[in-house]
C-alpha positions in Angstrom: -189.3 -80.9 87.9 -191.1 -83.9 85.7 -191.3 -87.2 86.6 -189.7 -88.3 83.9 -187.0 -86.5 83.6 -183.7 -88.6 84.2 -181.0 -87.7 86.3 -177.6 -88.6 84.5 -174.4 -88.0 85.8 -171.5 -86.1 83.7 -169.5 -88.8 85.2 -169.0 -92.1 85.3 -169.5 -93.5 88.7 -166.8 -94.2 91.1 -164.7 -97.7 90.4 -164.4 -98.9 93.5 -167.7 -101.0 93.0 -166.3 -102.8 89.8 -162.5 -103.3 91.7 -164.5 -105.2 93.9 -166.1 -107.6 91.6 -162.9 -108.1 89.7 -160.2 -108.7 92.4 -157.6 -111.2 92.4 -159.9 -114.1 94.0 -162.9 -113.5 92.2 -160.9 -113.8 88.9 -158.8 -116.9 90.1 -162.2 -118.7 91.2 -164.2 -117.7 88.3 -166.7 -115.3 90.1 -165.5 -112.3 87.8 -168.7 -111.1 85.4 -168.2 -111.5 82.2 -167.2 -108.9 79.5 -170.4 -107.0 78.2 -171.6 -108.6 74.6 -170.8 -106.7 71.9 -173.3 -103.9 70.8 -175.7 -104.3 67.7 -177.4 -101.4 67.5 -177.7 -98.2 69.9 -176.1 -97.7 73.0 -176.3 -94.9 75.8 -173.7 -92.8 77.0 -174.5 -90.1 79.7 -178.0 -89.7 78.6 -177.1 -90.0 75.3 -178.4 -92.2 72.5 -175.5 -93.5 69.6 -175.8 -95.5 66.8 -172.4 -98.0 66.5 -172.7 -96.7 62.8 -172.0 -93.2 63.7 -168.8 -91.4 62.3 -166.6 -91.0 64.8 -166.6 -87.1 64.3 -170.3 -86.1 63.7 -170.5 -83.2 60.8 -171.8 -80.0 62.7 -174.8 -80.0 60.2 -175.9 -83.4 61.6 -176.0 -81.8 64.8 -177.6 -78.9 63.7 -175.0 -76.1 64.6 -174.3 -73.5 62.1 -170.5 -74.3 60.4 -168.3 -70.9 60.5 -165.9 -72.3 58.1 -165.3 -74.4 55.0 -167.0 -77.6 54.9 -164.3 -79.7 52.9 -161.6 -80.4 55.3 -158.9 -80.6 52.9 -159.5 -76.6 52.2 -159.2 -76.2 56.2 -156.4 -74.7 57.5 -156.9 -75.7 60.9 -154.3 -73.7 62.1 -155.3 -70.5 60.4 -158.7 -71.5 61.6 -158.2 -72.0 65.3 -156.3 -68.6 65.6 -159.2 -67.4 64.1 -161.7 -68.7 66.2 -159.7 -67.9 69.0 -159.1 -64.0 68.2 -163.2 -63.7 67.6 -163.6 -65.2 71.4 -161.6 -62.7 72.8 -163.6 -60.1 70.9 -167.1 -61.7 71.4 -165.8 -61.8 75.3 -164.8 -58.5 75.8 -168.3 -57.5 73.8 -170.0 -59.5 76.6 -168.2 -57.3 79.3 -169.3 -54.2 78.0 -172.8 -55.8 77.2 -173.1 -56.3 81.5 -172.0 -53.3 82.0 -173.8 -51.0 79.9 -176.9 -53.1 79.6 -176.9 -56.4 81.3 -181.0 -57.4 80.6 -181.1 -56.7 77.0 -181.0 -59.4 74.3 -178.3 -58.7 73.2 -176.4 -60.3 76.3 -177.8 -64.1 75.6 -177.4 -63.7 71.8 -174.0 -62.4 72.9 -173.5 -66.3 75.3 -174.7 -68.1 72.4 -171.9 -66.6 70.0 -169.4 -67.4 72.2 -170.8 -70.7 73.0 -170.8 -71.5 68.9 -167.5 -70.4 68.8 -166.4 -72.8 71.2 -168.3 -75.6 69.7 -166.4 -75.0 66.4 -163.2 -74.9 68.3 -163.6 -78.3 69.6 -165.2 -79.2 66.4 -161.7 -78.8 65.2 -159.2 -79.8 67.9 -161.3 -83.3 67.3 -160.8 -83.6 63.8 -157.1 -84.3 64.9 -158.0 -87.4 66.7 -157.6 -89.8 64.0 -153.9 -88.4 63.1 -153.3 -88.3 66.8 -154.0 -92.1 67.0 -152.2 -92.6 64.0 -149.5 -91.2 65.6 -149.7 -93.1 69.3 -150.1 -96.3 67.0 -147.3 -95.4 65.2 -144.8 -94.1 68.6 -146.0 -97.9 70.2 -144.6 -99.9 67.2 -141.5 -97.9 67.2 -140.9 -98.5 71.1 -141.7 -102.1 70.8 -139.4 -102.1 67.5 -136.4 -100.4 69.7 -137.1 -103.0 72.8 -136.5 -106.1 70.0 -133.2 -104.9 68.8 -132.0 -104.0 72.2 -133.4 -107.6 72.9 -131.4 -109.0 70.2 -128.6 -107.1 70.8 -128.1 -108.5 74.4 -128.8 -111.8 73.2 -126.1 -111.5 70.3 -123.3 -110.3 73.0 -124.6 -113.4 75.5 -124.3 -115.8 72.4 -120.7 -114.4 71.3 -119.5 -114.6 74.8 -120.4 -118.3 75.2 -119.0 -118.8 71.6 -115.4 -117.2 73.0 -115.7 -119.2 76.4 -115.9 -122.3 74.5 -113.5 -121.7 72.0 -111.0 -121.0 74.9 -112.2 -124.2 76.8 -111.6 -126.2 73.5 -107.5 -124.6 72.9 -107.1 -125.2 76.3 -107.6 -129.1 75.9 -104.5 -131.0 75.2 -103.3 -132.3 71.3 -104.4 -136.0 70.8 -100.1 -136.6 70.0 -99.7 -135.5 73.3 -102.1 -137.5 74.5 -100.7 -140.5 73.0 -96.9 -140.1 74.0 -98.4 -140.0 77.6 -100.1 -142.8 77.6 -97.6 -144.7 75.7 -94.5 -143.6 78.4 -97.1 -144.9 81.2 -97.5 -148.0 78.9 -93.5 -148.6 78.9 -93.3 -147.2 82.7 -96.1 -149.9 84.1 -94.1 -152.5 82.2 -91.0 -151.5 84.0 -92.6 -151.8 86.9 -94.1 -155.0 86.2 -90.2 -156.8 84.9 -89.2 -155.7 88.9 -92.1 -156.8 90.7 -91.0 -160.2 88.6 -87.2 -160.2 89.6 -88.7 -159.3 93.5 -90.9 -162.3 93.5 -88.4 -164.7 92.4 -85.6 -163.4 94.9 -88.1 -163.8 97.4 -88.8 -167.4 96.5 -85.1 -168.7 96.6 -84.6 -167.5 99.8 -87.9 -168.8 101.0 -86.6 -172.3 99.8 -83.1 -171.4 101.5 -84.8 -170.7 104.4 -86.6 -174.1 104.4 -83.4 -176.2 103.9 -81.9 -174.6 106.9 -85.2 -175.7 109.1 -85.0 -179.3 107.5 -81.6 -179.8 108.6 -81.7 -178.8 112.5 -84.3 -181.2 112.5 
């Protein structure tokens, strides 16, 4: 082996190393790193050099593989063409069998490998060409759910406003008439003065005999 040949994983390392230098307390007293800048230019990925100008699904010719099928993706039938594909690795497998069983160290067994290995390349070459439409379609699931969870939202808070509208309404016809009101408070006008004409009639009883009462003293003396 070289020296400078680089060992790169095929996966990413373990996250325990960056849940520790994002828990709660380093984030509450600022010790978190920062988010990475953004990229300019070219970036590395398992080994592998990108330009942030790249298509998001490379043409097969850029990437020097052989296409099997149309170029133009609007003449694809990508359904037609995955059965297809999938048929002719079946075949190309079952070729291989009989190529390692008849004569497993001719040529013909790697040329056989690479076949299948192109086939499968074209296969996910396709499956990816879905990715955009299957974002557009995630996208378009997430605005629905959040569309549904604002009208049950405002559903609940329609029924909570029409119930406090009907409580209050029946607090308000509950309340007495302001005629009512008035006839009371003009009967306990007439009943205090009542009560006022006796407490008269009482105090001035009670001040003749009071007087009697004095005369009677005055004279045994």
């Amino acid at each position: 082996m070289s020296v400078d040949s680089q060992q790169v994983s095929s996966l990413p390392m373990p996250p325990k190393q960056y849940i520790s230098l994002f828990s709660d307390d380093s984030v509450r007293i600022g010790r978190a790193p920062p988010p990475p800048p953004p990229i300019q230019d070219t970036y590395s990925m398992f080994g592998v050099v990108f330009h942030v100008d790249d298509l998001i699904i490379r043409p097969l010719e850029s990437q020097g593989i052989k296409r099997l099928y149309p170029q133009n993706p609007q003449n694809v039938d990508h359904k037609r063409e995955l059965k297809k594909l999938n048929h002719s690795i079946l075949v190309n497998f079952l070729d291989l069998l009989d190529i390692l069983i008849k004569a497993p160290n001719t040529n013909k067994r790697k040329e056989k490998i690479d076949d299948i290995n192109l086939l499968f390349i074209h296969m996910h070459h396709l499956i990816n060409e879905f990715r955009p439409h299957q974002a557009r379609e995630t996208l378009r699931v997430m605005l629905e759910v959040q569309k549904r969870q604002r009208l049950e939202t405002d559903e609940r808070f329609q029924m909570h406003l029409d119930s406090v509208a009907e409580k209050l309404q029946s607090c308000l016809a509950s309340l007495p008439d302001a005629t009512d009101l008035d006839s009371k408070l003009h009967a306990k006008t007439e009943d205090m003065d009542v009560d006022g004409s006796m407490q008269l009639e009482l105090e001035d009883k009670c001040d003749s005999l009071d007087k009697l009462m004095c005369d009677i003293v005055d004279v045994m003396h």
